[in-house]
C-alpha positions as CSV (number, residue, x, y, z in Angstrom):
1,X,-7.6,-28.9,-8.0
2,X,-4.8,-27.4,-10.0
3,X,-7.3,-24.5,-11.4
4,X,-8.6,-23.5,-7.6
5,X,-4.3,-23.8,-6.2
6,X,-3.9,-20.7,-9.4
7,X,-7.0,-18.7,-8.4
8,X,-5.9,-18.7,-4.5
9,X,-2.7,-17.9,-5.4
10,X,-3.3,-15.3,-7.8
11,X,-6.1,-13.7,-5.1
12,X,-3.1,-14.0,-2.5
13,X,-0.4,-12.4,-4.7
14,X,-3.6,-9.4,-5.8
15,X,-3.9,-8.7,-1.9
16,X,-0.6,-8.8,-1.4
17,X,0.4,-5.8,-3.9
18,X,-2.8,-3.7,-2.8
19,X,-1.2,-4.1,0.8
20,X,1.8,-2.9,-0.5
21,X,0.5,0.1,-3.0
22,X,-1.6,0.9,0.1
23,X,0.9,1.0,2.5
24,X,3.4,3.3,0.0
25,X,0.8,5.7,-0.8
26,X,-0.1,6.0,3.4
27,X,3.9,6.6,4.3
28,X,3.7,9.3,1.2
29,X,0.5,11.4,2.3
30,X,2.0,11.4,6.2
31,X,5.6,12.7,4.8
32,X,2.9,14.9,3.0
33,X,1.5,16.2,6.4
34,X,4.9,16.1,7.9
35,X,6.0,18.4,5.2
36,X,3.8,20.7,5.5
37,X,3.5,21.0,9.4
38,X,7.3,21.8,9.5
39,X,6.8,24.6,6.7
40,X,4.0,26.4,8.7
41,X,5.7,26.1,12.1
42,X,8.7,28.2,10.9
């Protein structure tokens, strides 16, 4: 019981930093696109 508690946790706390890497790397390619839209509308 104590071995399948570690596995679910350690698959909860895997998903939880891809969610975060995935959400860091989203908010850096729209500043990205933001970037770039404001340099070619000047």
């Amino acid at each position: 019981m104590f071995l399948v508690l570690c596995v679910f946790s350690a698959a909860t706390s895997a998903m939880f930093v891809q969610s975060v890497v995935s959400t860091i790397s989203a908010l850096r390619r729209e500043q990205d696109d933001l970037k770039s839209l404001l340099k070619y509308s000047v």
